[in-house]
MARGU-819714 format. One record per residue (C-alpha): x, y, z; chain; residue number from 0. Coordinates in steps of 0.02 Angstrom, whole numbers, plus 50000, padded with zeros to 5 digits. Layout:
% residues N
+-------+-------+-------+--------+-----+
:    xx :    yy :    zz : cadena : num :
+-------+-------+-------+--------+-----+
:     X :     Y :     Z :      A : NUM :
...
+-------+-------+-------+--------+-----+
This chain:
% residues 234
+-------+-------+-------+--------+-----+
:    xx :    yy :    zz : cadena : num :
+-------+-------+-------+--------+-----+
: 50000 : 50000 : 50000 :      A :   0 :
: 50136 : 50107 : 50061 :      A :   1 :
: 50234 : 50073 : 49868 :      A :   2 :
: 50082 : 50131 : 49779 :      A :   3 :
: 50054 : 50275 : 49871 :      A :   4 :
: 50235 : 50357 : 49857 :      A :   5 :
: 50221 : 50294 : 49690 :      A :   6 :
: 50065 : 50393 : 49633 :      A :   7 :
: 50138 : 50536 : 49704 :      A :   8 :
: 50304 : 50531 : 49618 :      A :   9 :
: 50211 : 50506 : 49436 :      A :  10 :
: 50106 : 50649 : 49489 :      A :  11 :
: 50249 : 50763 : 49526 :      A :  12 :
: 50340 : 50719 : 49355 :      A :  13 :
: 50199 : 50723 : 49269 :      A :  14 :
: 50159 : 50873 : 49326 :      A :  15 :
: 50343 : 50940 : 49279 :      A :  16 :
: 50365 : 50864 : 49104 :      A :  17 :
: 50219 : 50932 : 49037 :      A :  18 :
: 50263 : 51119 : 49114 :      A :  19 :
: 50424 : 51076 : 49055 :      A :  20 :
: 50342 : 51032 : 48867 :      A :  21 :
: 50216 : 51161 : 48831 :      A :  22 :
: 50342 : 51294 : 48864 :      A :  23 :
: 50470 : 51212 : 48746 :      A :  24 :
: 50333 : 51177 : 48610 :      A :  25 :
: 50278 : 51357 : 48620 :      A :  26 :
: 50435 : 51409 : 48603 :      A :  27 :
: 50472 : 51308 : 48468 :      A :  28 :
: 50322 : 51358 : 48363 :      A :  29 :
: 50357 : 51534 : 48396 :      A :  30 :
: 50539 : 51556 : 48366 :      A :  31 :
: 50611 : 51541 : 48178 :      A :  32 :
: 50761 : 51419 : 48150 :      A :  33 :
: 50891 : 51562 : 48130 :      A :  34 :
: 50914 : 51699 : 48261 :      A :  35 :
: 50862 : 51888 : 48239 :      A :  36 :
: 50983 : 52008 : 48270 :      A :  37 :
: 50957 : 52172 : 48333 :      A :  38 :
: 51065 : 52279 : 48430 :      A :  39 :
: 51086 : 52318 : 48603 :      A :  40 :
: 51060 : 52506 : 48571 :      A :  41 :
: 50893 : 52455 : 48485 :      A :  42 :
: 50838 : 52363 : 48629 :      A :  43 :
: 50892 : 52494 : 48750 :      A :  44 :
: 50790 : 52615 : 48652 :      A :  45 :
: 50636 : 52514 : 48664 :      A :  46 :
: 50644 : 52423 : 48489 :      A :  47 :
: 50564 : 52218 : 48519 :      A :  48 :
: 50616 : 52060 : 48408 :      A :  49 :
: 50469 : 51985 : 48291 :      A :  50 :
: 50515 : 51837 : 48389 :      A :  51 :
: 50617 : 51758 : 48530 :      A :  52 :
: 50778 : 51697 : 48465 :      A :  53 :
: 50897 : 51835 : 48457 :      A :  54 :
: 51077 : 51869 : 48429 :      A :  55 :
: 51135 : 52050 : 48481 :      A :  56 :
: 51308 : 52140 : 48442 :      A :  57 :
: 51440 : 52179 : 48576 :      A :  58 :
: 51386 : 52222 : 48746 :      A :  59 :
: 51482 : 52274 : 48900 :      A :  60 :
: 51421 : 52118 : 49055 :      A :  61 :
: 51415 : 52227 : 49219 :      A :  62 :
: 51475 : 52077 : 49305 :      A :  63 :
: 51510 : 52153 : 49473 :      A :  64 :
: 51306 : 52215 : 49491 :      A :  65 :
: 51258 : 52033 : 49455 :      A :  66 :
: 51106 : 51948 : 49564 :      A :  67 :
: 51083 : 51766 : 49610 :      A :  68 :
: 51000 : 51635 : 49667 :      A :  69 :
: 51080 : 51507 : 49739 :      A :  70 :
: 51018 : 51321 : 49771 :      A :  71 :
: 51135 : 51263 : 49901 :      A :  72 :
: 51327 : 51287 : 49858 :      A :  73 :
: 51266 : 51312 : 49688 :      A :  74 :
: 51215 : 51453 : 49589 :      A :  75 :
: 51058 : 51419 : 49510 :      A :  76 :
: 51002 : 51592 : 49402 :      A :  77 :
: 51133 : 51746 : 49391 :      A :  78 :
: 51058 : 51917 : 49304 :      A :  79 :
: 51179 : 52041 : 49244 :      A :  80 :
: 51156 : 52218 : 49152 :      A :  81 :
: 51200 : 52206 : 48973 :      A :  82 :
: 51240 : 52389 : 48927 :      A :  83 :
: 51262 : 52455 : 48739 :      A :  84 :
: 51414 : 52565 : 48717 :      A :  85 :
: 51285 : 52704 : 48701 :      A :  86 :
: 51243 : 52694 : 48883 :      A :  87 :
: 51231 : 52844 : 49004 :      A :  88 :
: 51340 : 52739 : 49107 :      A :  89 :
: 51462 : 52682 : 48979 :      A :  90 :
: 51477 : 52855 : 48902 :      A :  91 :
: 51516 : 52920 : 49079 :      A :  92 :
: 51657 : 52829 : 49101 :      A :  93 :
: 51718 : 52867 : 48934 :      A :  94 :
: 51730 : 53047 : 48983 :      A :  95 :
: 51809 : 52986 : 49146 :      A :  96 :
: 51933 : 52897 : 49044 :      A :  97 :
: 51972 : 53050 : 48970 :      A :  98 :
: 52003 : 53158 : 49098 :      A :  99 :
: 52087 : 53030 : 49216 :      A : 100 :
: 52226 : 52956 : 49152 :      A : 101 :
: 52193 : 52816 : 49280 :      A : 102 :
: 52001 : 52752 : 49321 :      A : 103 :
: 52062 : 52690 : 49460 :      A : 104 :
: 52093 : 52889 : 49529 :      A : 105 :
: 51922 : 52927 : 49481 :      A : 106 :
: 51854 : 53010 : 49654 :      A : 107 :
: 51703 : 52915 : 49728 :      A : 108 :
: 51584 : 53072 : 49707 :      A : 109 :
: 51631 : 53066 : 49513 :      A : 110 :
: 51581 : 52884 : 49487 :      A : 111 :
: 51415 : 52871 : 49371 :      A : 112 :
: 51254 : 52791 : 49454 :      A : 113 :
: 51234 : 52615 : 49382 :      A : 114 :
: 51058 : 52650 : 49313 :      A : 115 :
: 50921 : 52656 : 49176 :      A : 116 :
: 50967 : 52485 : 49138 :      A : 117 :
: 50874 : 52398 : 49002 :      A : 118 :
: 50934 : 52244 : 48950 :      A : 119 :
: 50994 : 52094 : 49068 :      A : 120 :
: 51069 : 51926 : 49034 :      A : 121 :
: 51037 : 51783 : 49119 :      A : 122 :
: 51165 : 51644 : 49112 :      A : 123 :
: 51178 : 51470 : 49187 :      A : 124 :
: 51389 : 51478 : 49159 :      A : 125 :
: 51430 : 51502 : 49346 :      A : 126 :
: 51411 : 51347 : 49457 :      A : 127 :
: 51500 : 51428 : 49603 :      A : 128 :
: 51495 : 51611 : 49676 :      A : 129 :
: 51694 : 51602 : 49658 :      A : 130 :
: 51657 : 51577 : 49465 :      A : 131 :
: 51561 : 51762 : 49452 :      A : 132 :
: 51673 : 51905 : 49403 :      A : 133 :
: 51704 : 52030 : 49508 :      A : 134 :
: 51747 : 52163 : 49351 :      A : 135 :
: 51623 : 52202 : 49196 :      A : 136 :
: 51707 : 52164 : 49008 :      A : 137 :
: 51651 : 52179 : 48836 :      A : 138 :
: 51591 : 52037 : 48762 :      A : 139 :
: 51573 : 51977 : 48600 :      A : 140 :
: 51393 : 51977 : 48544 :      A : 141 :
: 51269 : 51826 : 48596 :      A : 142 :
: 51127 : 51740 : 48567 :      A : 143 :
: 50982 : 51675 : 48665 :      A : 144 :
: 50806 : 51693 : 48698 :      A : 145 :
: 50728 : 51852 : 48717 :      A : 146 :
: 50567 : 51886 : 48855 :      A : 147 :
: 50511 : 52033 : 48940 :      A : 148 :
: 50463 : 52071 : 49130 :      A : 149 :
: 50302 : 52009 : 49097 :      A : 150 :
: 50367 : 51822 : 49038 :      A : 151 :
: 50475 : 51809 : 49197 :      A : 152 :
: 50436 : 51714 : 49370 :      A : 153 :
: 50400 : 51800 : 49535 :      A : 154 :
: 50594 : 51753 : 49592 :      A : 155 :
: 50663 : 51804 : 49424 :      A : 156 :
: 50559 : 51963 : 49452 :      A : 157 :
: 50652 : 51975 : 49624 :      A : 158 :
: 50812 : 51963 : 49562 :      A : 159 :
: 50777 : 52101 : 49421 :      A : 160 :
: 50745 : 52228 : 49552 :      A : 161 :
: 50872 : 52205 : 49656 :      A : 162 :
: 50965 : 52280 : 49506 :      A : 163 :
: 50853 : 52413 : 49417 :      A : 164 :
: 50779 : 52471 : 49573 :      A : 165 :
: 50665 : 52610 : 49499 :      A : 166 :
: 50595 : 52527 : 49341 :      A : 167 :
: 50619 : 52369 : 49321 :      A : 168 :
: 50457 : 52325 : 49230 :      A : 169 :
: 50560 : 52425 : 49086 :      A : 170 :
: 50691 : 52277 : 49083 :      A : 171 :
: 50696 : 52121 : 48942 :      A : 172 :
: 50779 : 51982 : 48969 :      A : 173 :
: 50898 : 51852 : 48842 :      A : 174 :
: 50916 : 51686 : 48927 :      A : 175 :
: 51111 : 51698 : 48851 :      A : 176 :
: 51150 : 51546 : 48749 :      A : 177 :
: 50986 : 51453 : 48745 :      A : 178 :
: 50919 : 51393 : 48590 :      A : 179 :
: 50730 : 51325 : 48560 :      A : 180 :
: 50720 : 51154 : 48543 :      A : 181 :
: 50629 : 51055 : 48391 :      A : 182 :
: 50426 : 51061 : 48396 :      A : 183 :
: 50446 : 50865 : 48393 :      A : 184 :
: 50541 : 50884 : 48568 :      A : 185 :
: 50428 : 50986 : 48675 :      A : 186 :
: 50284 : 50890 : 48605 :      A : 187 :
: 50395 : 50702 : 48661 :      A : 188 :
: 50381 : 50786 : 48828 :      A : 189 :
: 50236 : 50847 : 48837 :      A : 190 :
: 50166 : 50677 : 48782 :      A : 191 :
: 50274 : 50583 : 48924 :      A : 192 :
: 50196 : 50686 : 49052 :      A : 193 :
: 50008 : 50633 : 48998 :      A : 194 :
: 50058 : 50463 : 49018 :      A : 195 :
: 50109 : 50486 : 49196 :      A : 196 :
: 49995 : 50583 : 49232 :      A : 197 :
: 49857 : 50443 : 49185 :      A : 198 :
: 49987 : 50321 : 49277 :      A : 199 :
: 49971 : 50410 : 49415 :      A : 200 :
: 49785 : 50438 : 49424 :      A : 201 :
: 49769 : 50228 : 49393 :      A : 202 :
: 49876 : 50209 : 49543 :      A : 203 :
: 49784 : 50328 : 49657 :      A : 204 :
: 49608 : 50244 : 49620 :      A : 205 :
: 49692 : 50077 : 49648 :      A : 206 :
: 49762 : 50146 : 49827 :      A : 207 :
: 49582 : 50211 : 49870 :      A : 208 :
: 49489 : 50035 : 49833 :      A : 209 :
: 49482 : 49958 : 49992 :      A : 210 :
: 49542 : 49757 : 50016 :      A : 211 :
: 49450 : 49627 : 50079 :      A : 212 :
: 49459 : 49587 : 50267 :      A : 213 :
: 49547 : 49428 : 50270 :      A : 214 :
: 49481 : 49396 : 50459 :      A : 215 :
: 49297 : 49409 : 50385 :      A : 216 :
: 49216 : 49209 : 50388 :      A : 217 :
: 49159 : 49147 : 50240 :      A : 218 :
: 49000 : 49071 : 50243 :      A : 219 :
: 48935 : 48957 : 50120 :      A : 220 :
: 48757 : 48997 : 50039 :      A : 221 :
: 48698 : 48831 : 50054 :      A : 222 :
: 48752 : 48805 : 50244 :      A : 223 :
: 48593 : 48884 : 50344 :      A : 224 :
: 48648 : 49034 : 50470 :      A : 225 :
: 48612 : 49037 : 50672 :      A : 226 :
: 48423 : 49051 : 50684 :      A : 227 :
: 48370 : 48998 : 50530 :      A : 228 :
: 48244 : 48868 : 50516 :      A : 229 :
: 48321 : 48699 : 50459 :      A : 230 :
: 48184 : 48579 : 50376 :      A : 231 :
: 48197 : 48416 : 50444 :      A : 232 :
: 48230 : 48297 : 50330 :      A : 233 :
+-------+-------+-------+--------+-----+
């Protein structure tokens, strides 16, 4: 009894997660096109959208040091980070900082631009470890991923978004950096494995709720008269 119950359970759980798991990969595949869009990250920051989600953008400086976590035991499970065009306030700042410091690193603290108005973040599944996340921002090279807005996003992802753009962070979209959609054939495989256990599990659960025969209970035989019955004599 105790077997069927855990068991029921367990299919309902994974059914449960397989077909989450495959209706947002099958949307995604039927909504995304086979080769990326590209668009720039000064046309995102300007409030330009993609036709659809998969997106490659052009060089981008990763504000590594302002990134937010979430961590699932020693691990880190989702990082954000601002992805800034080189048309940024905050960029351009600094260029003028550059300028007229030959060092940054004499740049007085009351000269230091605000790290605001941010626009675009990446979210990025490369660092396993807290040790692994920069503590200095770098230009990088472009990327591609899948691109969703505030709306799209979870209640924790949500979270993590305004611990960085504190004032507006409805304003901020989101690329999912290096993430590709996956074939229609896939999230619909999935999708179809969770039905299964789901029905699995709902054949186990009835089968836990039917209740066994008492094995104490006498068995009486139809033809074998009970106490008080009358008993024609023969």
């Amino acid at each position: 009894m105790l077997l069927i119950f855990r068991g029921w359970y367990f299919c309902g759980f994974a059914a449960i997660g397989c077909v989450g798991f495959g209706v947002n990969e099958l949307n995604l595949a039927l909504n995304a096109a086979t080769e990326p869009e590209a668009i720039t990250m000064a046309e995102l920051e300007q409030g330009k959208r993609p036709s659809q989600p998969f997106v490659s953008v052009d060089d981008y400086y990763a504000v590594y040091g302002a990134t937010a976590y979430e961590t699932k035991g020693t691990r880190v499970k989702d990082a954000f980070f601002p992805m800034l065009s080189s048309k940024h306030p905050w960029c351009l700042a600094w260029d003028q900082l550059a300028t007229k410091y030959d060092d940054l690193a004499k740049v007085p603290n009351g000269e230091m631009p605000a790290l605001d108005q941010i626009k675009v973040m990446g979210l990025t599944d490369e660092f396993k470890k807290l040790s692994q996340i920069p503590d200095e921002g770098r230009m990088e090279d472009g990327a591609i991923g899948i691109f969703y807005t505030y709306d799209d996003c979870t209640s924790d992802e949500r979270e993590l978004i305004a611990m960085i753009e504190k004032d507006h962070p409805e304003d901020v979209v989101v690329i999912e950096i290096g993430r590709k959609p996956k074939s229609v054939m896939f999230g619909a495989a999935f999708t179809l494995v969770g039905v299964v256990l789901a029905g699995l599990a709902i054949m186990m659960f009835r089968k836990n709720r039917t209740p066994e025969p008492d094995e104490d209970e006498e068995e009486y035989d139809d033809d074998e008269p009970a106490d008080g019955d009358a008993v024609r004599p023969r």
